[in-house]
C-alpha positions as CSV (number, residue, x, y, z in Angstrom):
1,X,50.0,39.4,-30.7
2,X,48.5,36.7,-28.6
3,X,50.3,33.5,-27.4
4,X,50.0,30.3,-28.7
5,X,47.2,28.0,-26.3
6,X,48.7,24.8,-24.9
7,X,47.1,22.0,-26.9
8,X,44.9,20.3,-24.5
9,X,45.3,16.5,-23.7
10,X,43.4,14.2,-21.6
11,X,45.8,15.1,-18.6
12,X,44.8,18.9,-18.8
13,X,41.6,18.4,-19.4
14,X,41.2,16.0,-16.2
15,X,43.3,18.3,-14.0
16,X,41.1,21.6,-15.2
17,X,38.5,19.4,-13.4
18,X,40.3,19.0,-10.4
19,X,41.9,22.3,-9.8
20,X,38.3,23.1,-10.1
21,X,36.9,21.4,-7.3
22,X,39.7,22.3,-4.9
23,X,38.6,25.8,-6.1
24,X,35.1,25.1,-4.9
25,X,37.3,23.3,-2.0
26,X,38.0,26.1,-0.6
27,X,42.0,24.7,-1.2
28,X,42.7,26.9,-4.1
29,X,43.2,30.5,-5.0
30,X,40.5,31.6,-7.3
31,X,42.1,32.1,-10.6
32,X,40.6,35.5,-11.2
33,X,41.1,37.0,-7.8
34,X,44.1,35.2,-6.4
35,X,42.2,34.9,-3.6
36,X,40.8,31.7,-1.7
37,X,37.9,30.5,-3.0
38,X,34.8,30.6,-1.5
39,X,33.6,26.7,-0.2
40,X,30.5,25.4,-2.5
41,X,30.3,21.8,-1.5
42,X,27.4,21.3,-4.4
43,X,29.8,22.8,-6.9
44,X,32.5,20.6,-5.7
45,X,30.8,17.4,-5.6
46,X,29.4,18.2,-9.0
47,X,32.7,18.3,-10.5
48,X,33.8,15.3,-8.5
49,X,31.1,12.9,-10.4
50,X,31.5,14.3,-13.8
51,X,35.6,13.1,-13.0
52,X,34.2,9.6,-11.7
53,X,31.5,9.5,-14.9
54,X,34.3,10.2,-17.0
55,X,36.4,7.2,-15.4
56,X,33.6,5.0,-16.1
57,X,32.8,6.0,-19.4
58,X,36.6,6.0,-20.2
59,X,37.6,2.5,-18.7
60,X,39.3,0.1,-20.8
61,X,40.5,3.3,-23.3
62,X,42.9,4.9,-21.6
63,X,46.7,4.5,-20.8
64,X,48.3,3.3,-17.8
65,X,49.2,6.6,-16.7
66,X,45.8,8.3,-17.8
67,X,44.0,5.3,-15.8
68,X,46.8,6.5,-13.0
69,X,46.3,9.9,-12.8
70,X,42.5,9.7,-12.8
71,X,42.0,7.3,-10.2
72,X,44.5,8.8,-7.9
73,X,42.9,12.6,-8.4
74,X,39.4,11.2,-7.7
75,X,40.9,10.1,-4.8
76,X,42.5,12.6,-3.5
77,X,39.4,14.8,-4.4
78,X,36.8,12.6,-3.0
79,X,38.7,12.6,0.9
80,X,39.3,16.5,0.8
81,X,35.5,16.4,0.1
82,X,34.6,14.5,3.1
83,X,36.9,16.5,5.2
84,X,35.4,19.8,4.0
85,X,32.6,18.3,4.6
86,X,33.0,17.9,8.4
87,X,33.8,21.7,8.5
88,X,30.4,23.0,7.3
């Protein structure tokens, strides 16, 4: 017998993004391996403007707290990015 999925909402879907750039980060464990995952700057910056396309495509239709959460992950995401960055 298999467990019932989660439904998925805006805030899991938006935070499946992000864990998946600080996978690509290097800041993560990969999910599979439990391991840390291996830095792939392209990957990561990838995921970081489909987030920002899906701000801007969003903007004006979402929540307070959806508006929140986005522009504050993209944040967060966008300076680990430059500081992973400097450690090429």
């Amino acid at each position: 017998m298999t467990e019932p999925r989660p439904a998925i909402d805006f805030y899991t879907f938006v935070l499946s993004l992000g864990s998946s750039v600080l996978i690509h980060l290097g800041d993560a464990p990969h999910p599979e391996t439990g391991k840390p995952g291996e830095r792939n700057l392209p990957l990561a910056q990838q995921s970081i403007e489909i987030l920002a396309m899906l701000e801007q495509k969003t903007r004006g239709n979402l929540t307070p707290e959806e508006a929140k959460l986005l522009d504050q992950l993209l944040l967060d995401l966008k300076l680990r990015y430059v500081e992973a960055s400097k450690l090429k």
